[in-house]
C-alpha positions in Angstrom: 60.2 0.7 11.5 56.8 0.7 10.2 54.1 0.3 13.2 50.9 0.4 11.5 48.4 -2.5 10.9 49.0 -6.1 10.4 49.5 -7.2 6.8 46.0 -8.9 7.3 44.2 -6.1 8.4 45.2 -4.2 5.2 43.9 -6.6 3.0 40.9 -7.1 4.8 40.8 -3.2 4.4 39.8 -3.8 1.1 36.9 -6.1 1.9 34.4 -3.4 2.7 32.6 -3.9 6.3 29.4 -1.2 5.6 28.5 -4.2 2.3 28.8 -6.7 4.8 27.0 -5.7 7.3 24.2 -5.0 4.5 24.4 -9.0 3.9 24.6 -9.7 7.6 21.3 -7.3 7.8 19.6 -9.5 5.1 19.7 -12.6 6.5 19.5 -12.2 10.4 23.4 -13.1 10.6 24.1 -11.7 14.2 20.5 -12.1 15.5 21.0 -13.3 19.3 24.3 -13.2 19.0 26.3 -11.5 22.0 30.2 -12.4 21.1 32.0 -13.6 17.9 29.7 -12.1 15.3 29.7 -12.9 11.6 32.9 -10.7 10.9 34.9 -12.2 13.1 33.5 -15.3 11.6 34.5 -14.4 8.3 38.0 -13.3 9.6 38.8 -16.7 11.2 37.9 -18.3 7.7 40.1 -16.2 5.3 42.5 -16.2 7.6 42.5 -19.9 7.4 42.3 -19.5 3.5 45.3 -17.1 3.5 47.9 -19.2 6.3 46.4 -22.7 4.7 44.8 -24.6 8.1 43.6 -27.3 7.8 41.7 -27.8 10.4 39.6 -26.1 13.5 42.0 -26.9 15.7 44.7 -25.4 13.5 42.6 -22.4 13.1 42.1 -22.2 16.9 46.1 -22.6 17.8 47.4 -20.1 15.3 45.2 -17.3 16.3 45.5 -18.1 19.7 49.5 -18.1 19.3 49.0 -14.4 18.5 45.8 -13.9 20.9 47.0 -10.0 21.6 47.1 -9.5 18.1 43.4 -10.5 17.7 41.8 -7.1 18.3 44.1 -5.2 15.8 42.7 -8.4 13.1 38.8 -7.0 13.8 38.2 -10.7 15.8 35.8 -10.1 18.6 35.0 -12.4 21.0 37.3 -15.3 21.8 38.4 -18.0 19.1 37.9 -21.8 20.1 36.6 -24.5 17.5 33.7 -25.1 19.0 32.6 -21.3 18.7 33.8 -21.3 15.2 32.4 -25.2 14.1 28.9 -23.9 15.4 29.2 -20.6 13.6 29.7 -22.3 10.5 27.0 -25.0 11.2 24.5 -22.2 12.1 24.9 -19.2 10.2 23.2 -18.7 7.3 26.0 -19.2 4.0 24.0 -16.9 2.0 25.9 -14.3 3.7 28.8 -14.7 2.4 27.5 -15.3 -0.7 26.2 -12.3 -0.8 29.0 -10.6 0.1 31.4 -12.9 -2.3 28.8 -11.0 -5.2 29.6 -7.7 -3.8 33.1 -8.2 -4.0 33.3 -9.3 -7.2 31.0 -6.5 -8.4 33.9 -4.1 -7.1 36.6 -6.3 -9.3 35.0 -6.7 -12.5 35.2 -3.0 -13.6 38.8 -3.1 -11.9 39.5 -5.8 -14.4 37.4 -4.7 -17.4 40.7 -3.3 -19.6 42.5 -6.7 -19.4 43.5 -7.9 -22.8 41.7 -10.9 -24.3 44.0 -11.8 -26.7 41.7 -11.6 -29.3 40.6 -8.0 -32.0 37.3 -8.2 -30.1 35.2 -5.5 -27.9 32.8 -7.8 -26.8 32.9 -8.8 -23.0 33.2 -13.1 -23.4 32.5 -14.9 -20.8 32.8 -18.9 -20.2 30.8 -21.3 -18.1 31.2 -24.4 -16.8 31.1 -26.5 -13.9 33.7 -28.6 -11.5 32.8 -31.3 -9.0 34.2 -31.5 -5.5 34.2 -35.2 -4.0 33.4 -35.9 -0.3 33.0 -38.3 2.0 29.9 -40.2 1.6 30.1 -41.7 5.5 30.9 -37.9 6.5 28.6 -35.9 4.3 25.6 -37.8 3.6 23.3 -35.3 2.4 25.3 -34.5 -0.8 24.8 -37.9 -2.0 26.3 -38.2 -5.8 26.5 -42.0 -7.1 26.0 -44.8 -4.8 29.7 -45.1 -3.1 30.1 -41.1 -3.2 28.9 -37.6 -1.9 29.9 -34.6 -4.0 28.8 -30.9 -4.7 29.3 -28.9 -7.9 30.4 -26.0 -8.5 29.4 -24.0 -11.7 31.3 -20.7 -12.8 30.3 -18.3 -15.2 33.8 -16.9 -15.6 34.7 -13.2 -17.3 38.0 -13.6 -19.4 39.2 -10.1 -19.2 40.7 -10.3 -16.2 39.7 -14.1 -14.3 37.2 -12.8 -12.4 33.6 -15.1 -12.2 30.5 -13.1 -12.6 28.3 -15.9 -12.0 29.0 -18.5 -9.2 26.2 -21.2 -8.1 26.6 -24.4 -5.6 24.7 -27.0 -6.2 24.4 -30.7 -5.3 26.3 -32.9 -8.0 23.5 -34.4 -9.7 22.3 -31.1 -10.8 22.8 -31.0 -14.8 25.1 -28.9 -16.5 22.7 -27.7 -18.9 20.7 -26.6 -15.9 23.1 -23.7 -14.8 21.9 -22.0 -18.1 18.6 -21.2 -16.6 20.0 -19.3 -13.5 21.9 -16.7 -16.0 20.6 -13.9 -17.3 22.5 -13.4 -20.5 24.1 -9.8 -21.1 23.1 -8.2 -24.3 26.2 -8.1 -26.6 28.2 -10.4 -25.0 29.5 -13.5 -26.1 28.9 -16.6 -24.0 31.1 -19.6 -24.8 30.2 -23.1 -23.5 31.3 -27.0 -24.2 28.8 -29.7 -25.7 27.4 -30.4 -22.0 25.3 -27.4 -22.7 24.7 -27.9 -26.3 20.2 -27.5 -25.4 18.5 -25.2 -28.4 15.8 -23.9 -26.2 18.3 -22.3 -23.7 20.4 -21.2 -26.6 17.4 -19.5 -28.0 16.7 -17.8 -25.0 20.4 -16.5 -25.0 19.8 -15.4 -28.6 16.2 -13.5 -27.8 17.8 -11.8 -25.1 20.8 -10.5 -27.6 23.3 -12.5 -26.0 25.7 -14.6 -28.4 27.0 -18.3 -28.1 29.6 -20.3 -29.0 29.0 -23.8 -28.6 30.5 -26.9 -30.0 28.1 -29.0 -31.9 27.6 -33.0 -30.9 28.2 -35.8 -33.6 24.1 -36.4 -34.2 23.4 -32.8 -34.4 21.2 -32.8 -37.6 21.2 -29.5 -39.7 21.0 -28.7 -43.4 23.6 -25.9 -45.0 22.2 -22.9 -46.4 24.8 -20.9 -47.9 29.1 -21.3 -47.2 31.2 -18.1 -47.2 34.8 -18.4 -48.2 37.9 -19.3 -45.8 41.9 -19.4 -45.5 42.3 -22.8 -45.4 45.7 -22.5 -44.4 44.1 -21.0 -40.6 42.7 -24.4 -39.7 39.0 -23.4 -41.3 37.7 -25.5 -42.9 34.1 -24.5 -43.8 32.4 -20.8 -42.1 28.4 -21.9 -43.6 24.7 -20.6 -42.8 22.7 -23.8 -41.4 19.3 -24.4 -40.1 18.5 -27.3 -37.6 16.5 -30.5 -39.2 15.8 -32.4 -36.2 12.4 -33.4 -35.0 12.9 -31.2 -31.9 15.8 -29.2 -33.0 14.2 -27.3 -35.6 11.4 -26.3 -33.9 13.3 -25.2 -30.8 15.7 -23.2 -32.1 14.0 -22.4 -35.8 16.5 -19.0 -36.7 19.6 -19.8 -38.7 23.0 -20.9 -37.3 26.1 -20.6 -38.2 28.3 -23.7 -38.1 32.1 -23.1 -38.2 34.5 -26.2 -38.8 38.1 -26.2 -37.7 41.4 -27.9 -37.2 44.1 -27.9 -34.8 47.2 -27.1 -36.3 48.8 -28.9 -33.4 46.5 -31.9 -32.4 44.7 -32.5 -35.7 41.4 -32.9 -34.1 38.5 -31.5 -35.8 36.1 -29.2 -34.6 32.4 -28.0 -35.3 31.2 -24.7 -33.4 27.6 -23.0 -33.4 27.1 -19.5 -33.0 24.7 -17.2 -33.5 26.6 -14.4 -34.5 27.3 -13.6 -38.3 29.8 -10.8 -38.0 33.0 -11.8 -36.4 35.4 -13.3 -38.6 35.1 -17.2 -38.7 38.5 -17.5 -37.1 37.6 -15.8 -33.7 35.0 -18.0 -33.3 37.2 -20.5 -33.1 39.9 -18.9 -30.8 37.0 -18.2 -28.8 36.3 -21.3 -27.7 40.0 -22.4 -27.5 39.9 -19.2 -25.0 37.1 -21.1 -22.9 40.5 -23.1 -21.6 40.8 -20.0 -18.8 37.6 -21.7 -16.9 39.2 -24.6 -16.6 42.3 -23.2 -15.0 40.0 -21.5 -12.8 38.3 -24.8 -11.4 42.0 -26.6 -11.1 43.6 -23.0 -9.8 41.2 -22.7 -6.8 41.7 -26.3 -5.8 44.5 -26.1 -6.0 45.6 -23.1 -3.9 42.2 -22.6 -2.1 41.3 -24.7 1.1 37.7 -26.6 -0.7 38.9 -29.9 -0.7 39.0 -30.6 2.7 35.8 -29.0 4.9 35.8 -27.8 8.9 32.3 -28.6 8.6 30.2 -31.6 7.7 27.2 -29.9 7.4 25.4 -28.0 4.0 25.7 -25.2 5.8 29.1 -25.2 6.9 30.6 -26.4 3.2 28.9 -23.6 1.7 30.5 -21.1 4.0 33.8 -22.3 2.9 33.4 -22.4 -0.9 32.1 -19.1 -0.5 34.7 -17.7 1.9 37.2 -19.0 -0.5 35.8 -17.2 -3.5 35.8 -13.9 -2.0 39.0 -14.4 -0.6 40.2 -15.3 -4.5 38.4 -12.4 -5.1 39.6 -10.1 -2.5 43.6 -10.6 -3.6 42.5 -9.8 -7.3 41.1 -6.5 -5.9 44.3 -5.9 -3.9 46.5 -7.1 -7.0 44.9 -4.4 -9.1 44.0 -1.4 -6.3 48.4 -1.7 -5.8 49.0 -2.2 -9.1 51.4 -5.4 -9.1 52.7 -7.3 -11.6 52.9 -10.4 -9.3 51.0 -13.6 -10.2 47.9 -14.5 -7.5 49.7 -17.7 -6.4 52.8 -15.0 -5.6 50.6 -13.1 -3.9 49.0 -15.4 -2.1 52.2 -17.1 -0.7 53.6 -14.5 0.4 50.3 -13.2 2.1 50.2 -17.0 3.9 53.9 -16.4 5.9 53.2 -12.6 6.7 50.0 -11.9 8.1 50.9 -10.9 11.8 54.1 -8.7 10.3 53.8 -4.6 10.2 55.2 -4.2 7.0 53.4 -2.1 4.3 51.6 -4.4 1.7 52.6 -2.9 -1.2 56.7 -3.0 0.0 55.9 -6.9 1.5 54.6 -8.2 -2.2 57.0 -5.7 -4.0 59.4 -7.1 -3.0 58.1 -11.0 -3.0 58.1 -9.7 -6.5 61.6 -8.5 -6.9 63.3 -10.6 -4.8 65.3 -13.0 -7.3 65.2 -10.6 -9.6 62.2 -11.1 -11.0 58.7 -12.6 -10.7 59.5 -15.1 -13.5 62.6 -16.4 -11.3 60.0 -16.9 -8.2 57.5 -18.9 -10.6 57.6 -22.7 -11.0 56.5 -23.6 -14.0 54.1 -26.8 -13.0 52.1 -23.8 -11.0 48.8 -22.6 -12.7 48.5 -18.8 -13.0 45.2 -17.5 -13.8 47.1 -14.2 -14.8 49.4 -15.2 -17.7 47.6 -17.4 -19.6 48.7 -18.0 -23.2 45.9 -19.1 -25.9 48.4 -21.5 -27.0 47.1 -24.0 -24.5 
């Protein structure tokens, strides 16, 4: 029988302690603190990610359930909810924000070889943003409309691979369009976005910087055609053309050419016109590239789904930031192990299984192997209603 660590402690293997300490370092995290630092902090909160609590008290009866098992976990100092409730109220959420980053800077080159789906070499990457409602009695600060609180949460997501290179928190009345002026766009790389964002003096700023767009255009956008180039009609294409803004504003805010790319769905008949400031790709992959901005959305609805940000253990900023961000490295944190172990196994597989074996002894890699295998096959595990982040068709 294997006697070696709990399943969580080899996960949390992978969460490396010397980067958080760094971020603990940064922002006085343990200052004055003589029991239950910011680690075991952290620990309490995936583990209540990972085993789905709901609630302090939840938290607080589980661990203590398996209170000798708490040392071998890394929790120091004793777990109670009002320990925990003030942790979350007091310590500073940029923490785990910034160790959320550093996590995610260890996936994205584990995840830099996933297929696109498309003949393209570029890096794309998708943004957009999802609210999360709350209480306006309970969380007052967050104020949204005049009967409800809310905060947002904007992703600037990586397709190869699901993994979001850009995450930002914000209250909900923060604009869309805003969230452009927190990037800084990656030469090269194309940058895919819906009509919310459709501003021509952040898109030329992408386009000085050597960053491309795809963008779809809104019914009043004024512009006057230049030059068309041929298209396969039979695609869904119905015009690939060279324009130039006319607008009052427009035109003098983004003054370089565009080209405007107009398509069909095949399927739903609705008609489409994309922006972009790139001139090579063929004018179909434009178009499949913004069909491929789909993947963000699954994001937003994956995480709430599966991921404990709906309901808070907090009602404090503080505290509702520590969660969101918790749960984004913990999302983050099974991608790693997914692709360090090399498993075939959807997150939401991975992630169950994780929920209903932390305290056992069994290797990881035999515990989701076999989660895996054990019908047969992982497609025999999945239900169908279930979103998975992993397997995600352009057909969508």
């Amino acid at each position: 029988m294997y006697e070696g660590k709990l399943v969580f402690s080899q996960l949390m293997d992978h969460a490396p302690q010397h980067l958080f300490r760094k971020c603990v370092r940064e922002h006085g995290g343990n200052r004055y603190v003589k029991s239950f630092p910011c680690w075991s902090q952290f620990l309490c909160m995936a583990f209540a990610q990972l085993s789905c609590r709901t609630s302090l008290r939840d938290i607080e009866v589980s661990l203590r359930a398996h209170g000798r098992k708490l040392h071998h976990m890394g929790i120091r100092g004793g777990v109670s909810r009002n320990t925990l409730a003030n942790a979350n109220r007091r310590r500073d959420w940029r923490i785990y924000a910034a160790f959320a980053q550093e996590l995610i800077a260890i996936a994205r080159p584990l995840h830099a070889g996933e297929p696109l789906g498309l003949e393209l070499d570029n890096t794309v990457y998708a943004l957009d943003s999802s609210t999360i409602d709350l209480c306006l009695s309970v969380f007052p600060w967050a104020l949204f409309r005049t009967t409800k609180s809310a905060v947002k949460l904007h992703a600037l997501l990586d397709l190869r691979g699901s993994i979001p290179a850009f995450i930002h928190v914000s209250h909900a009345k923060m604009g869309d369009v805003k969230a452009l002026d927190l990037l800084v766009p990656e030469p090269g790389a194309f940058h895919v976005v819906d009509r919310a964002y459709l501003d021509f003096t952040r898109l030329s700023a992408i386009h000085v910087m050597g960053a491309f767009f795809v963008i779809r255009a809104k019914s009043n956008t004024k512009f006057r055609r230049q030059c068309s180039r041929p298209v396969d009609k039979s695609t869904g294409l119905l015009c690939d053309q060279t324009v130039v803004l006319t607008g009052v504003k427009s035109k003098g805010n983004y003054p370089q050419p565009l080209r405007r790319v107009k398509y069909r769905d095949p399927e739903t008949g609705r008609t489409f016109n994309f922006l972009t400031n790139n001139f090579a790709v063929p004018a179909l992959t434009v178009a499949e590239l913004y069909r491929c901005r789909w993947q963000v959305e699954l994001f937003f609805k994956w995480i709430k789904q599966h991921l404990r940000i709906k309901s808070f253990l907090g009602t404090s900023e503080n505290a509702v930031k520590t969660q969101i961000w918790t749960a984004i490295a913990v999302y983050v944190l099974v991608a790693i192990l997914r692709k360090r172990l090399g498993l075939s196994a959807s997150l939401y597989t991975i992630m169950q299984a994780l929920s209903l074996t932390l305290f056992e002894k069994t290797p990881i890699s035999q515990l989701l192997t076999q989660a895996t295998e054990a019908d047969g096959s992982e497609e025999d595990m999945r239900n169908p209603n279930q979103l998975n982040l992993f397997d995600f068709s352009l057909g969508h």
